[in-house]
GUDRENDREN-704351 format. One record per residue (C-alpha): x, y, z negated; residue number from 1; residue in three letters; chain. Coordinates in steps of 0.1 Angstrom, whole numbers, always signed. Each point is the difference from the previous one (the first is absolute). Layout:
{c1 X, c2 Y, c3 Z, num NUM, residu ALA, chaine A}
...
***
This chain:
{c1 -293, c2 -90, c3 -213, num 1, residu UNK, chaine A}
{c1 +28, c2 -15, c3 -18, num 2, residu UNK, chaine A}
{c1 +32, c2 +8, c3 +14, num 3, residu UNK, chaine A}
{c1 +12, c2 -43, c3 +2, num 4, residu UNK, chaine A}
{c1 -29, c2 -5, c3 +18, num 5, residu UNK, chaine A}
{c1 +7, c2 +27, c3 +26, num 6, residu UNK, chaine A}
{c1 +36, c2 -15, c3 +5, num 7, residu UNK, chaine A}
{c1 -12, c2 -32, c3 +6, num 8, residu UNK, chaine A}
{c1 -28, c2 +6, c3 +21, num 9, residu UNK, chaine A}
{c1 +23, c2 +22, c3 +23, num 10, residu UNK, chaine A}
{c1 +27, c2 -18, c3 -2, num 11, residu UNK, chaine A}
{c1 -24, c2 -28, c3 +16, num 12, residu UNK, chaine A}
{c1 -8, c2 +18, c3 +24, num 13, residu UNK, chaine A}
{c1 +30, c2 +13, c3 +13, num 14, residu UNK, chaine A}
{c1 +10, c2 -34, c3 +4, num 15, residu UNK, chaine A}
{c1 -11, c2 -6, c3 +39, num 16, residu UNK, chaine A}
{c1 +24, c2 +24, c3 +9, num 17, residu UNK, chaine A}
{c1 +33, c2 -2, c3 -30, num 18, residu UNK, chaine A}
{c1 +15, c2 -28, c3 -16, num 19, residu UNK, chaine A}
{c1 -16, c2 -1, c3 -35, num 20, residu UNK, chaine A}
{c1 +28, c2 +13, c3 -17, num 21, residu UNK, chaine A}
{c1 +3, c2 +28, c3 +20, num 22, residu UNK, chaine A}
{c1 -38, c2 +5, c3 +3, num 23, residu UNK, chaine A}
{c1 +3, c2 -2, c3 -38, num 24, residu UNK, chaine A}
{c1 +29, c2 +27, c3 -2, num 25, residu UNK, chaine A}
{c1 -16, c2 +21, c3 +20, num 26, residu UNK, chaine A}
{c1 -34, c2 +1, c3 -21, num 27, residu UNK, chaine A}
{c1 +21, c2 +9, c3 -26, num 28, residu UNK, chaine A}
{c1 +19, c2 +30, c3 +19, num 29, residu UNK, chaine A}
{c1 -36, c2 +13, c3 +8, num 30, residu UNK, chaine A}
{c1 -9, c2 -2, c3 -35, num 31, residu UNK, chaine A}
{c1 +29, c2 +20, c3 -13, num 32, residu UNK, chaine A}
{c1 -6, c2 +28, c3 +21, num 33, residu UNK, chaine A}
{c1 -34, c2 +6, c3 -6, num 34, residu UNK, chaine A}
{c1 -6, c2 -13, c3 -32, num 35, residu UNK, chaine A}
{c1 +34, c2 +12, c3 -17, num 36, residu UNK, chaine A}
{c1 +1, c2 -40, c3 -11, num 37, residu UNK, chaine A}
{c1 +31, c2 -27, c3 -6, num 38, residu UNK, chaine A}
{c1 +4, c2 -28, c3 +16, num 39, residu UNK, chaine A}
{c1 -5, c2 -18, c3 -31, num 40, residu UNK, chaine A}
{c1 -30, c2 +23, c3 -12, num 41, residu UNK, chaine A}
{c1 -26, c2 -26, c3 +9, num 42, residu UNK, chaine A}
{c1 +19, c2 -28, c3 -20, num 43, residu UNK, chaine A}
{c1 +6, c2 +22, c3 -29, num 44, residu UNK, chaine A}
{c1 -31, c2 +13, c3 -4, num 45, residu UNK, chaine A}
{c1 -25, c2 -24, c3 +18, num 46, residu UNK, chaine A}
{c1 -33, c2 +22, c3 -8, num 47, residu UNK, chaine A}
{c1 +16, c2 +31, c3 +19, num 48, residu UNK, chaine A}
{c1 -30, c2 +13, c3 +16, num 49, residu UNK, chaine A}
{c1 +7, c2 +23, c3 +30, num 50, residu UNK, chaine A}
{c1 -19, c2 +34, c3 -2, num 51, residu UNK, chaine A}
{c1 -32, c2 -1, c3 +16, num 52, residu UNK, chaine A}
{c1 +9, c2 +31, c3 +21, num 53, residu UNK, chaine A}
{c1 +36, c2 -19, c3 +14, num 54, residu UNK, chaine A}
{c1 -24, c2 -33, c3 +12, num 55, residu UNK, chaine A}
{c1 -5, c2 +22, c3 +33, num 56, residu UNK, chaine A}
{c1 +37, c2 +12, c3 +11, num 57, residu UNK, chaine A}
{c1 +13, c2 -36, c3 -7, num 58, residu UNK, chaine A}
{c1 -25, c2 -18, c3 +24, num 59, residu UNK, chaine A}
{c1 +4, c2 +21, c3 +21, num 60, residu UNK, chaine A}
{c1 +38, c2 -5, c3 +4, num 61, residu UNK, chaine A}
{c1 -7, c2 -34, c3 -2, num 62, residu UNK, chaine A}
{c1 -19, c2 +3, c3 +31, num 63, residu UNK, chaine A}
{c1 +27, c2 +14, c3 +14, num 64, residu UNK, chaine A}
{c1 +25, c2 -25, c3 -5, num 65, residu UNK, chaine A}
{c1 -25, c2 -29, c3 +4, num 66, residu UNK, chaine A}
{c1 +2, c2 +17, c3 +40, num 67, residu UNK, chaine A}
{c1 +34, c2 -1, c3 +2, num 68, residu UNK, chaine A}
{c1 +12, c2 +34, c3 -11, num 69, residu UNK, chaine A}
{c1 +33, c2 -5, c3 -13, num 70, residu UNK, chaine A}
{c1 +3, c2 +8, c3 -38, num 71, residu UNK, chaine A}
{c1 +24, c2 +30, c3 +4, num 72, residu UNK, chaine A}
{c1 -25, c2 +16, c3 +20, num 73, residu UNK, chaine A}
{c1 -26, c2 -4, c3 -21, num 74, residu UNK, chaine A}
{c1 +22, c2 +11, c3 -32, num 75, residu UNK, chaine A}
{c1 +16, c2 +28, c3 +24, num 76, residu UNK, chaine A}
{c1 +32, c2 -6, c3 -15, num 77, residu UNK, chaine A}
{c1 +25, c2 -28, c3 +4, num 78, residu UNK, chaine A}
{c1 +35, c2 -9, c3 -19, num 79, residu UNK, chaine A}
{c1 +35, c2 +2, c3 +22, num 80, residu UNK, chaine A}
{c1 +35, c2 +4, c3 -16, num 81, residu UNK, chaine A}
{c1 -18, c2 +3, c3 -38, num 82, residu UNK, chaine A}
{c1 -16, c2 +32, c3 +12, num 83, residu UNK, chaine A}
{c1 -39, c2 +3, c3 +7, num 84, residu UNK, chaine A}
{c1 -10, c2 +13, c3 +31, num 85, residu UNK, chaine A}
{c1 -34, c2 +16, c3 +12, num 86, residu UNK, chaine A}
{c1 -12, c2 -19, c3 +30, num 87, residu UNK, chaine A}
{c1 -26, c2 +9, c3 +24, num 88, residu UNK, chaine A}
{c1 -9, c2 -21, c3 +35, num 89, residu UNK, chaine A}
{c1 +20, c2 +22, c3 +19, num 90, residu UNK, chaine A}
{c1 +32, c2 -16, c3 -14, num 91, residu UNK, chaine A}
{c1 +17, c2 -37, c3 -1, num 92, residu UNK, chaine A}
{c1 -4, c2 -15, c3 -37, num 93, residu UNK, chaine A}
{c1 +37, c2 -1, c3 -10, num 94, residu UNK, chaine A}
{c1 +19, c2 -31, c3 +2, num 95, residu UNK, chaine A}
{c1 +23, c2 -17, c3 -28, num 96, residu UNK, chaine A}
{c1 +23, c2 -9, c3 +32, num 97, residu UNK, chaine A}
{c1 +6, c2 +36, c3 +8, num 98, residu UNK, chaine A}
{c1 +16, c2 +5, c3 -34, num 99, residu UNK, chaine A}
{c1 +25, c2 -19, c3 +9, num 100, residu UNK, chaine A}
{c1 +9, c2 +27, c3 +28, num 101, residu UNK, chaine A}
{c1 -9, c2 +25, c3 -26, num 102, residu UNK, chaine A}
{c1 +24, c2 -14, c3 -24, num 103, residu UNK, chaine A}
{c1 +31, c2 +0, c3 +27, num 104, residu UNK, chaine A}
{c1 -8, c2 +40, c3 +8, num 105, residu UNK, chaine A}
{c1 +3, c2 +1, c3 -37, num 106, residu UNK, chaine A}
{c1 +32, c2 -14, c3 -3, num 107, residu UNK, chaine A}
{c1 +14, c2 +20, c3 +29, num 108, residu UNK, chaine A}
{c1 -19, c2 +32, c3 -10, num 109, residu UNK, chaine A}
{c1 +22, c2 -2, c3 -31, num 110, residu UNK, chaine A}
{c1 +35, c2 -9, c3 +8, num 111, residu UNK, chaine A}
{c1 -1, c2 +27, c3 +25, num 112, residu UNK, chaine A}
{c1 -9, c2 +26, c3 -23, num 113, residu UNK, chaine A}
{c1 +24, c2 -13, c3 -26, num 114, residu UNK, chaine A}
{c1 +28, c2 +4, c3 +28, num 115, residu UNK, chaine A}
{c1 -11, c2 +38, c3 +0, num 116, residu UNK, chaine A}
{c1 -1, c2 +7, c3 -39, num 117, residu UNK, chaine A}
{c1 +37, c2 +9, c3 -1, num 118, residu UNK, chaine A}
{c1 -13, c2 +34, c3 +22, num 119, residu UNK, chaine A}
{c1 -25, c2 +12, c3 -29, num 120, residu UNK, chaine A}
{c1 -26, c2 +21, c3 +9, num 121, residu UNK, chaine A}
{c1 +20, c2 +8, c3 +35, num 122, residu UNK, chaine A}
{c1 -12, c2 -43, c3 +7, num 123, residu UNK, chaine A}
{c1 -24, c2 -1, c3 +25, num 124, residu UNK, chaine A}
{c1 -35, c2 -18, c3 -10, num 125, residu UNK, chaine A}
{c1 -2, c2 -37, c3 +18, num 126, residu UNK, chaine A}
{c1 -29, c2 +4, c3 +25, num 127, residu UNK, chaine A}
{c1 -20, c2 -28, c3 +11, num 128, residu UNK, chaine A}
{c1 -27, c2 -1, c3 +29, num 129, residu UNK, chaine A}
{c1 -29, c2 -26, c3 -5, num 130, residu UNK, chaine A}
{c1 -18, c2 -5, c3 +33, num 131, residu UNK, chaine A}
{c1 -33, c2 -12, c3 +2, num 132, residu UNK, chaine A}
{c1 -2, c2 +5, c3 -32, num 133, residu UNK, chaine A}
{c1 -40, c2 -5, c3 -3, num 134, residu UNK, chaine A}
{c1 -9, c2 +2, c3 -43, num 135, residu UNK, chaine A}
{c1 +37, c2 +15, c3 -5, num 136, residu UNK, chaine A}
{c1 +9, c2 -28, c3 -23, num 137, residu UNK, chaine A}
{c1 +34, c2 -8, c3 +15, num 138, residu UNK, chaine A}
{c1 +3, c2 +40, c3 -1, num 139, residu UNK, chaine A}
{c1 -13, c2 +3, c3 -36, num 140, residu UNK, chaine A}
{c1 +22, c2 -30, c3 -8, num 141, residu UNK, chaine A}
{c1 +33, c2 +13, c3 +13, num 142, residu UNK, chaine A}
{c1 -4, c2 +34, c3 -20, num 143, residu UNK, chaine A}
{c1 -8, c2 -10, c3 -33, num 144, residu UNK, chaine A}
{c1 +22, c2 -28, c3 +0, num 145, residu UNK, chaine A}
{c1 +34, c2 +22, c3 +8, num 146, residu UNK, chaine A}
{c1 -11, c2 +38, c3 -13, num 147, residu UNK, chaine A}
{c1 +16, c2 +27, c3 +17, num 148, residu UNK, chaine A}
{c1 -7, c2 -20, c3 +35, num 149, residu UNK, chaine A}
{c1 -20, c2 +26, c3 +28, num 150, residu UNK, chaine A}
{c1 -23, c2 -25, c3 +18, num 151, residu UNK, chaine A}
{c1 -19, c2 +7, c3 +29, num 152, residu UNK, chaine A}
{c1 -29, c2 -22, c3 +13, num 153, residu UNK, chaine A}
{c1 -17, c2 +0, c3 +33, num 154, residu UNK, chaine A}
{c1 -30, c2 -15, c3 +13, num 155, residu UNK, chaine A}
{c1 -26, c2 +9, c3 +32, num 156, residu UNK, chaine A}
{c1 -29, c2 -8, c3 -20, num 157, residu UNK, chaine A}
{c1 -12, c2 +26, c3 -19, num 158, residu UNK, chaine A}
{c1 -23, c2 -18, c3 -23, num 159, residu UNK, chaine A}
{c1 +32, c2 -19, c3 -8, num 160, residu UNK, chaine A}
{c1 +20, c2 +33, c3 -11, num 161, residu UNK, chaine A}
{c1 -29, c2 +11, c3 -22, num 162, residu UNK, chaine A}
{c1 +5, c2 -29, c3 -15, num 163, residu UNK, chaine A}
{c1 +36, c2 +1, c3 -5, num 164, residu UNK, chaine A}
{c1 -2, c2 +36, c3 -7, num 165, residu UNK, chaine A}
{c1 -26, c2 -8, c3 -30, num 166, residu UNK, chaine A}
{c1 +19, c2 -22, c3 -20, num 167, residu UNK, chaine A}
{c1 +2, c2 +11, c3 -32, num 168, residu UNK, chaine A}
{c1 +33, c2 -12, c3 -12, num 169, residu UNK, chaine A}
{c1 +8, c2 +39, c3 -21, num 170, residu UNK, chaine A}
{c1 +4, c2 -19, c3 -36, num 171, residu UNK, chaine A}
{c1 +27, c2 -20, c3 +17, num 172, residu UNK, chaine A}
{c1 +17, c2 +34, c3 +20, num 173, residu UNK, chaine A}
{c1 -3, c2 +21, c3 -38, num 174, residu UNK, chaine A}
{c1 +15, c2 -31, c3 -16, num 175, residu UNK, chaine A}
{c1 +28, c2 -2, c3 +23, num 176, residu UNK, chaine A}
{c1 +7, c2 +31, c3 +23, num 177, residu UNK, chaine A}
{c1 -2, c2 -19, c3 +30, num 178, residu UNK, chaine A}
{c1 -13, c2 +17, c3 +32, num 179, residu UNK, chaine A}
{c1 -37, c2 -8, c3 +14, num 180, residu UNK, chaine A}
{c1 +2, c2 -13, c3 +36, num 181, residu UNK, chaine A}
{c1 -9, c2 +24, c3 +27, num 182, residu UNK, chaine A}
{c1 -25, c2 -15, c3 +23, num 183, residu UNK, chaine A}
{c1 -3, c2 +9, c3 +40, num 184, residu UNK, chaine A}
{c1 -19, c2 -11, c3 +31, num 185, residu UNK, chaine A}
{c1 +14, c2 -10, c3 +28, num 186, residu UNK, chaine A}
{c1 +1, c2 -31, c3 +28, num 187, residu UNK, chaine A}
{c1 +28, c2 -24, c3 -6, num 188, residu UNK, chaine A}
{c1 -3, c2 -7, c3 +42, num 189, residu UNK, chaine A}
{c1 +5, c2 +39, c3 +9, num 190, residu UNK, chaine A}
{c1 +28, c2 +22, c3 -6, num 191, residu UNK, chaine A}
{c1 +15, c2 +6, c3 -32, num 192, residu UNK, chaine A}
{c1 -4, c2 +35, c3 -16, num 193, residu UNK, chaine A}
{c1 +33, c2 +18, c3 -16, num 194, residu UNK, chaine A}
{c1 -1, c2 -8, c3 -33, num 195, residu UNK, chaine A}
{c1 +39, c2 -5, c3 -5, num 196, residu UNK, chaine A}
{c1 +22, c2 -31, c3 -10, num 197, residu UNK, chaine A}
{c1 -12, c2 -28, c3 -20, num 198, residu UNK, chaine A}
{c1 +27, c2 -24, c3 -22, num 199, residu UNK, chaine A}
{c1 -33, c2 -25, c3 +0, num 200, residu UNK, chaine A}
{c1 -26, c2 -10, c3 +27, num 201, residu UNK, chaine A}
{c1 -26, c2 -23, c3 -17, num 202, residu UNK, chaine A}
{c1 -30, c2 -15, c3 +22, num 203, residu UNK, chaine A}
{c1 -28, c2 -23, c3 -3, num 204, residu UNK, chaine A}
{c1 -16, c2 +0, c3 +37, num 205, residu UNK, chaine A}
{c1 -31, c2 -18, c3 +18, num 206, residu UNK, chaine A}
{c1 +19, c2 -32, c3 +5, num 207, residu UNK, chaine A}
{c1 -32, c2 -28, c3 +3, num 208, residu UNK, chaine A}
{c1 -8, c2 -13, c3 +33, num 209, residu UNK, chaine A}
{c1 -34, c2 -2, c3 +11, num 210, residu UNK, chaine A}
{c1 +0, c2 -36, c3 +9, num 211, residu UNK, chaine A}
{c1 +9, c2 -4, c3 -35, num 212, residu UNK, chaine A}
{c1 -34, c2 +13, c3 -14, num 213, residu UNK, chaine A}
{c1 -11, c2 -35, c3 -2, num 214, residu UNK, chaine A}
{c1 +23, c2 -6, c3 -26, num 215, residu UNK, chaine A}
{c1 -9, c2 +27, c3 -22, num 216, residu UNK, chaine A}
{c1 -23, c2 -2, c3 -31, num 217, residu UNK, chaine A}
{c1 -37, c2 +20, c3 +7, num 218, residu UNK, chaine A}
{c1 +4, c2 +25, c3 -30, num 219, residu UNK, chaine A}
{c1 +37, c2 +11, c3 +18, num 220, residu UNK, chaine A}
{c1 -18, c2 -4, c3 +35, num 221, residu UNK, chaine A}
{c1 -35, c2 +20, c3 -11, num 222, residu UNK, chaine A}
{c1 +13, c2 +26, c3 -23, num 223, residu UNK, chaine A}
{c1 +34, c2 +10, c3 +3, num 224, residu UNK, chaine A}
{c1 +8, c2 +27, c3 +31, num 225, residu UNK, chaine A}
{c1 +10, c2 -11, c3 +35, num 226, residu UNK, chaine A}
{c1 +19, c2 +27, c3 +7, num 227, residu UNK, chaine A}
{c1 +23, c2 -12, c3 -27, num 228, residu UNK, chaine A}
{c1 +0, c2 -36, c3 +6, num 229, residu UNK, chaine A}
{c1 +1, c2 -8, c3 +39, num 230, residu UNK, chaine A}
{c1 +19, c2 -1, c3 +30, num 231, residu UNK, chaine A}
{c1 -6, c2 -9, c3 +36, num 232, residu UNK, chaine A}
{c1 +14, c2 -35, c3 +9, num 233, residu UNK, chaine A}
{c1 +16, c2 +13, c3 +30, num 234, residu UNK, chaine A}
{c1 +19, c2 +26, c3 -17, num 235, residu UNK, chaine A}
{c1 +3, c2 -7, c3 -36, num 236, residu UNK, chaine A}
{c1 +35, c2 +17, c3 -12, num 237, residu UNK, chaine A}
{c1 -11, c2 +35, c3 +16, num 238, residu UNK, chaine A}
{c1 +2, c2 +12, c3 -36, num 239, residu UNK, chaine A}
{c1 +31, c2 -14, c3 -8, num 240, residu UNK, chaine A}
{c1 +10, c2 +20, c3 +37, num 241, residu UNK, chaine A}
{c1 -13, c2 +32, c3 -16, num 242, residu UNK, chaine A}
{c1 +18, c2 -5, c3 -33, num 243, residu UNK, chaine A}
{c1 +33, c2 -3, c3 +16, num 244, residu UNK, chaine A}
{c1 -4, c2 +32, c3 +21, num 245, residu UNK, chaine A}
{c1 -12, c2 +20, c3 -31, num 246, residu UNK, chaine A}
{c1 +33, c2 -18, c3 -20, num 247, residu UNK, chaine A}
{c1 +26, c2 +7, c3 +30, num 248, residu UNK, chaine A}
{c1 -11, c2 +36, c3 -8, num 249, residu UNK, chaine A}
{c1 -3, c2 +4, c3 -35, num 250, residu UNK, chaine A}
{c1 +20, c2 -26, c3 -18, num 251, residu UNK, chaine A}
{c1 +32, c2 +17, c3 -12, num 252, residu UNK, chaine A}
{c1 +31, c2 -13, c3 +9, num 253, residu UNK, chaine A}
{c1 +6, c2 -35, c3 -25, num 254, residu UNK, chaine A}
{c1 -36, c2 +5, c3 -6, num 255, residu UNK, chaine A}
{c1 -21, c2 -34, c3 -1, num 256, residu UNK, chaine A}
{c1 -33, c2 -9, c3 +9, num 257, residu UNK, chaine A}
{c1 -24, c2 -26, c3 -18, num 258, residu UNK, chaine A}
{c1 -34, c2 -11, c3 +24, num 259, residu UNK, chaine A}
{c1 -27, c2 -26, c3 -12, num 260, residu UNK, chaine A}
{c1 -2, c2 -28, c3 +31, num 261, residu UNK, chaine A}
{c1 -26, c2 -29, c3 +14, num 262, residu UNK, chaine A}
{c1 +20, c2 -27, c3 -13, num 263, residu UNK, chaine A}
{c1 -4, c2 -21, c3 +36, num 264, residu UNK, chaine A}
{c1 +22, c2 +31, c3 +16, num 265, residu UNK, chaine A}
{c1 +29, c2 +3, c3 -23, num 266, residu UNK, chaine A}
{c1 +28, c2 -3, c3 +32, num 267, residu UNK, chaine A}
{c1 -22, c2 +17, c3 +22, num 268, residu UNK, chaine A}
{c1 -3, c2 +30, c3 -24, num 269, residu UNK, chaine A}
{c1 +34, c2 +3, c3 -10, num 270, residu UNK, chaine A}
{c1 +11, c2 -5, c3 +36, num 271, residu UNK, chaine A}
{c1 -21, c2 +32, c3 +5, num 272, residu UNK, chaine A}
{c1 +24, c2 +20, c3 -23, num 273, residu UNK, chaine A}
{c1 +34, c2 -15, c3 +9, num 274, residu UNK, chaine A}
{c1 -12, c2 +13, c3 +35, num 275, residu UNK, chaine A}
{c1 -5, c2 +35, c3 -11, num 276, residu UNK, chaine A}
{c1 +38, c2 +1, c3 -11, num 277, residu UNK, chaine A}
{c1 -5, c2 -8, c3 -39, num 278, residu UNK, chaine A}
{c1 +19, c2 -28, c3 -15, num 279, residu UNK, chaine A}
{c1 +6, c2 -21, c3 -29, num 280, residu UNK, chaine A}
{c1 -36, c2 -7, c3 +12, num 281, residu UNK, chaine A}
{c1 -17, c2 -36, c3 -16, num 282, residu UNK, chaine A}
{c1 -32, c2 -10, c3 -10, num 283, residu UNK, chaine A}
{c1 +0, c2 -7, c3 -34, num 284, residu UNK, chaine A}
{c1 -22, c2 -27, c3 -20, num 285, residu UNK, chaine A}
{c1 -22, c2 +0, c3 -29, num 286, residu UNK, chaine A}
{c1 -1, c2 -28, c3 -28, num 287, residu UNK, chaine A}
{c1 -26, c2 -19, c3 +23, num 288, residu UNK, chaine A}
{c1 +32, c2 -4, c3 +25, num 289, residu UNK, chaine A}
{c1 -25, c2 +20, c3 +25, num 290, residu UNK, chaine A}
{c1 +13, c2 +32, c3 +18, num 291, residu UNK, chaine A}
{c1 -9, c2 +31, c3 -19, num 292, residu UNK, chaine A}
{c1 +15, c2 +28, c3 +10, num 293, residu UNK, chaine A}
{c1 +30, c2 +14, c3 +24, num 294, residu UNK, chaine A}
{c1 +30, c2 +14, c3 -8, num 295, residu UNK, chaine A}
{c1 +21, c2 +27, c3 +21, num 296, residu UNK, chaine A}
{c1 +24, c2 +22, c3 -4, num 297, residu UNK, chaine A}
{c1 +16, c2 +38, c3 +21, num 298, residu UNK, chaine A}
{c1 +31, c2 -8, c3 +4, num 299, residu UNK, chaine A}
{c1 +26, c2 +36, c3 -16, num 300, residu UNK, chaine A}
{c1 +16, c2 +2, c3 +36, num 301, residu UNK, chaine A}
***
């Protein structure tokens, strides 16, 4: 089978579910990965035959997709802060929104441990706890970005962890010394274990409603985990509960905390931290003007 005539065809038929450029693009991602081919490869060099013994693998992950299956499943892998990550079910695909909370823990991850060069090797490493942290990409994120930074990640799901915990990110840590996340379980809704003072609390929580399922595209709704998605109507900032509990006990004094939110509860959610005695508290918006993520702060006294 010629590889332009694979494209096409699939591309075709992916379009009942995508847009056709997307549909397109995401032949062509399919292709890559199995075939080792461009995205140009079948423009190029139109009588590009794929190997009879490759015709198989790629129906079958056509099949796949034509069901739904979101493409970063079916790849196992998915792109978030210029960093691929292995994805399995058991975690949320990563979202380009997040880096935008990813890039804020950044930023503060490194003027505080600039503040602490002048103490040479007596400088305490920055910590940072990621809760929830489901693939570790936040995690992985935060310590490659700012070397040097101890990272801790917690999740209750341990198909998520093993996840996290598999990423295989050690090109990146020999290239520059910076520390591989350590990854725990534990329940954001219980009591916190001792694990010491953080100078950064980064979450992204269950935060969708259920009534809001209807709004929600089928290969999200089918495919991606519930446990990491959905909340009760009747309750749905208990995380955001838990998150200040575990913060009021772990966030170091002038410490800061970063948490993904449902963009309908940006108030709500920061009224839930300003409650729990942090300040300098606001939701903050991304470049879609919608409420992102929410901002607080320990106060030093």
């Amino acid at each position: 089978m010629l590889l332009s005539e694979f494209i096409s065809n699939a591309s075709l038929a992916l379009e009942t579910l995508y847009p056709a450029a997307e549909a397109h693009n995401m032949v062509l991602m399919l292709c890559s990965h199995l075939l080792g081919t461009k995205s140009y490869t079948h423009i190029v060099e139109p009588s590009f035959e794929i190997p009879e013994g490759r015709i198989a693998g790629l129906e079958a992950a056509l099949a796949r997709l034509r069901a739904g299956e979101p493409i970063q499943y079916v790849l196992g892998r998915a792109k978030f802060c210029d960093l691929t990550f292995r994805l399995t079910p058991a975690v949320l695909i990563p979202r380009p929104e997040t880096e935008m909370l990813v890039r804020e823990a950044v930023a503060e991850a490194g003027r505080i441990q600039r503040s602490r060069a002048p103490y040479g090797a007596a400088a305490q490493n920055v910590r940072v706890l990621d809760l929830c942290t489901g693939s570790g990409c936040i995690a992985w994120a935060v310590a490659l970005a700012v070397p040097g930074v101890k990272v801790t990640g917690v999740d209750i799901s341990e198909d998520a962890l093993e996840v996290a915990r598999s990423q295989d990110f050690s090109a990146e840590l020999k290239k520059t010394g910076a520390l591989a996340p350590t990854f725990i379980q534990a329940d954001v809704l219980a009591e916190q274990p001792g694990l010491g003072e953080f100078d950064l609390i980064l979450s992204n929580p269950p935060y969708v409603m259920e009534k809001e399922k209807a709004e929600m595209r089928p290969n999200v709704l089918d495919y991606e985990p519930a446990l990491a998605l959905f909340v009760p109507d009747d309750d749905p900032l208990l995380f955001y509960r838990g998150i200040a509990a575990w913060s009021k006990a772990l966030l170091a004094p002038s410490g800061m905390g970063l948490s993904e939110i449902n963009e309908a509860l940006g108030p709500e959610t920061a009224a839930v931290f300003s409650s729990a005695g942090f300040t300098e508290v606001a939701p903050v918006k991304d470049y879609f003007g919608k409420n992102r993520f929410v901002i607080y702060k320990k106060s030093a006294s």
